[in-house]
One Martini backbone bead per residue (centre of mass of N, CA, C, O) as a GRO file, in nm:
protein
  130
    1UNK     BB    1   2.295   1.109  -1.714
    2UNK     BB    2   2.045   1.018  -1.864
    3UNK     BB    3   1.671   1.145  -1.924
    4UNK     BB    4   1.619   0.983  -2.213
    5UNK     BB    5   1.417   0.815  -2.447
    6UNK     BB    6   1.399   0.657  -2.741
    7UNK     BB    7   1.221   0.479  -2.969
    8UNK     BB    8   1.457   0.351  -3.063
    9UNK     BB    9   1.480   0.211  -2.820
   10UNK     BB   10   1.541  -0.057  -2.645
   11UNK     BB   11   1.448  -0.327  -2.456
   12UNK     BB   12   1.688  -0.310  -2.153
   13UNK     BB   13   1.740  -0.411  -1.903
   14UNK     BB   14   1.905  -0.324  -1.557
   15UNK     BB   15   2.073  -0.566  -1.415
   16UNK     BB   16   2.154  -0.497  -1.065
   17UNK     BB   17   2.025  -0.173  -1.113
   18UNK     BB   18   1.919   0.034  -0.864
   19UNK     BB   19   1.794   0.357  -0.944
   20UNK     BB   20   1.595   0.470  -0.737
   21UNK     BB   21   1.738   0.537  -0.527
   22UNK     BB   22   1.941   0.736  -0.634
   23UNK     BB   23   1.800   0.933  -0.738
   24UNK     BB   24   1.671   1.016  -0.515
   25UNK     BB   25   1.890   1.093  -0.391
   26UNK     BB   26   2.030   1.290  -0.605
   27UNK     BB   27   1.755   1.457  -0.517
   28UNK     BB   28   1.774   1.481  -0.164
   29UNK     BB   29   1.681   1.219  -0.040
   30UNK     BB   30   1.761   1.004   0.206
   31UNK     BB   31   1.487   0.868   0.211
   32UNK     BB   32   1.187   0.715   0.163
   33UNK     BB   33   1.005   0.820   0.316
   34UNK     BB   34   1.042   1.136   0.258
   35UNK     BB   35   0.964   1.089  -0.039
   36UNK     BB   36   0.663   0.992   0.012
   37UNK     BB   37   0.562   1.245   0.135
   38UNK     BB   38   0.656   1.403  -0.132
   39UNK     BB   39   0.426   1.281  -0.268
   40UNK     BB   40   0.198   1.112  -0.041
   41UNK     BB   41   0.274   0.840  -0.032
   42UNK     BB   42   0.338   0.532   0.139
   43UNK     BB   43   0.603   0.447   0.216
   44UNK     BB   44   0.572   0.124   0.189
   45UNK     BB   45   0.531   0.173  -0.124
   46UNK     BB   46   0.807   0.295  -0.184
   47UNK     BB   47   0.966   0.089  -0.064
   48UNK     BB   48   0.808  -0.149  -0.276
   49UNK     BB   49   0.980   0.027  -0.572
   50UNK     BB   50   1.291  -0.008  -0.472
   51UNK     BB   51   1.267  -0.347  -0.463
   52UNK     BB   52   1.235  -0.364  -0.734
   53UNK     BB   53   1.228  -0.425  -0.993
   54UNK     BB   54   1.289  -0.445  -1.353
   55UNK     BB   55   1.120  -0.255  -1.559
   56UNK     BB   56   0.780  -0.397  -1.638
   57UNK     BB   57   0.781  -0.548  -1.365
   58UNK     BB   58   0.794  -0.375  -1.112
   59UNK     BB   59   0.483  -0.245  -1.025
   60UNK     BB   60   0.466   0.014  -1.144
   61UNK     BB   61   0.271   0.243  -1.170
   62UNK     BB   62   0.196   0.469  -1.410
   63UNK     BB   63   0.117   0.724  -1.238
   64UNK     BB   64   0.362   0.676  -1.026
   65UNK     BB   65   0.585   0.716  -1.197
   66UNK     BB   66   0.524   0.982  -1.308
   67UNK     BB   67   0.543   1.124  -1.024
   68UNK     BB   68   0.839   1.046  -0.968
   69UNK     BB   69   0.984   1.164  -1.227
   70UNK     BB   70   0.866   1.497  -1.170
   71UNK     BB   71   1.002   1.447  -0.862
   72UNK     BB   72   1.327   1.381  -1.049
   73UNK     BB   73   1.356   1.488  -1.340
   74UNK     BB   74   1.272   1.219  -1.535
   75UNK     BB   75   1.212   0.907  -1.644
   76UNK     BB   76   1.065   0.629  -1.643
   77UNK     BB   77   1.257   0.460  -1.751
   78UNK     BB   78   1.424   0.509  -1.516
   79UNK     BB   79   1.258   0.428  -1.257
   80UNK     BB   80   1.266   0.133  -1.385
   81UNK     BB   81   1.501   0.042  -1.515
   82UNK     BB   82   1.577   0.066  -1.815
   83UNK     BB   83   1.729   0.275  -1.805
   84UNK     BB   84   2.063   0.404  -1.798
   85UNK     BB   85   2.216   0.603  -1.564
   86UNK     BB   86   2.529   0.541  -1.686
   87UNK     BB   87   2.489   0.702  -1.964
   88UNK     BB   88   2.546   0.876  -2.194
   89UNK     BB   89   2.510   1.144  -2.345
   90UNK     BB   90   2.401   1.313  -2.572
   91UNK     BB   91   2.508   1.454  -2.859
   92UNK     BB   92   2.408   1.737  -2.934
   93UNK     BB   93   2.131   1.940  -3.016
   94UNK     BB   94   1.911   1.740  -3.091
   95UNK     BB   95   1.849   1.544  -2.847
   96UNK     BB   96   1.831   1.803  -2.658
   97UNK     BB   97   1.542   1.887  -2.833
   98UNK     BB   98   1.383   1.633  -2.770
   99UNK     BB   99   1.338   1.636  -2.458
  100UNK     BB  100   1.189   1.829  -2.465
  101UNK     BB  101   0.898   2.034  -2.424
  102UNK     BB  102   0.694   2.193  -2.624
  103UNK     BB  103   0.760   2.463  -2.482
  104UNK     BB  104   1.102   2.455  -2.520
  105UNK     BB  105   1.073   2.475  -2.764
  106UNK     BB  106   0.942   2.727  -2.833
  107UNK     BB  107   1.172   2.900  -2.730
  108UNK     BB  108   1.423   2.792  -2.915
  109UNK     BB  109   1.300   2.882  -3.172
  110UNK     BB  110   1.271   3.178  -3.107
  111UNK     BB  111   1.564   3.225  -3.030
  112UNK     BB  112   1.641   3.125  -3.339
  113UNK     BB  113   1.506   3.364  -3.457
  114UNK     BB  114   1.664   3.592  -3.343
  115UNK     BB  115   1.926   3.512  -3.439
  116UNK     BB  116   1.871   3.531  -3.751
  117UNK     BB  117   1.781   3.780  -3.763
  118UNK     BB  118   2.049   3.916  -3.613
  119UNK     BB  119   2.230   3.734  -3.850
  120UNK     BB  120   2.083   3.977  -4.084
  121UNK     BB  121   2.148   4.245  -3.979
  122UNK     BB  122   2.439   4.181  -3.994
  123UNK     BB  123   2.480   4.125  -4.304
  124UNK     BB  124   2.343   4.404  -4.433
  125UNK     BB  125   2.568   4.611  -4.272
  126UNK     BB  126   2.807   4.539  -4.395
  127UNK     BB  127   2.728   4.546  -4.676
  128UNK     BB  128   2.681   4.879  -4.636
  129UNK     BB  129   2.994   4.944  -4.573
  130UNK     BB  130   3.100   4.863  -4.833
   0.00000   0.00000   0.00000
């Protein structure tokens, strides 16, 4: 399952296949009942969120969008069905990398940095052995 979209990607709606219902249960919510008082809004408003169409017409506001997205942890384009929920995975950590939020970059970086040193003092020590 794809969790996210690049601004290169086309809009092409995912005709036939309503994401929204599978989401929730995938993310273990059994009823939409039950996701809906974990959102806080109406039952009957989220029950007419996954009968909606794909796209941008599903009639999903953009608050509720997001608020949807972060409490199953995906994107927006899956909430609304514009991406392929069962599209593959981006290969490479470029793909990975760009997914991230500002913090998880900035994590990542670190992380990388700390290895550079660490892969700069291993071959220092070669060096130096030899």
């Amino acid at each position: 399952m794809s969790l996210t979209a690049t601004s290169q990607t086309p809009y092409k709606a995912i005709s036939g296949k309503r994401t929204l219902q599978r989401l929730r249960r995938e993310a273990g919510y059994r009823s939409a009942k039950e996701f809906a008082e974990a959102l806080g809004i109406p039952g009957s408003t989220y029950a007419r969120y996954e009968r909606a169409g794909d796209g941008a017409d599903c009639g999903i506001p953009l608050p509720a969008a997001w608020q949807i997205a972060d409490k199953l942890g995906c994107s927006i384009d899956l909430v609304i069905g514009r991406e392929d929920i069962d599209a593959p995975e981006p290969e490479g950590i470029q793909p990975r990398y760009d997914a991230l939020s500002p913090e998880g970059r900035a994590l990542v970086d670190s992380y990388l940095s700390y290895v550079e040193l660490s892969e700069h003092a291993i071959r220092s020590q070669k060096c130096v052995q030899r």
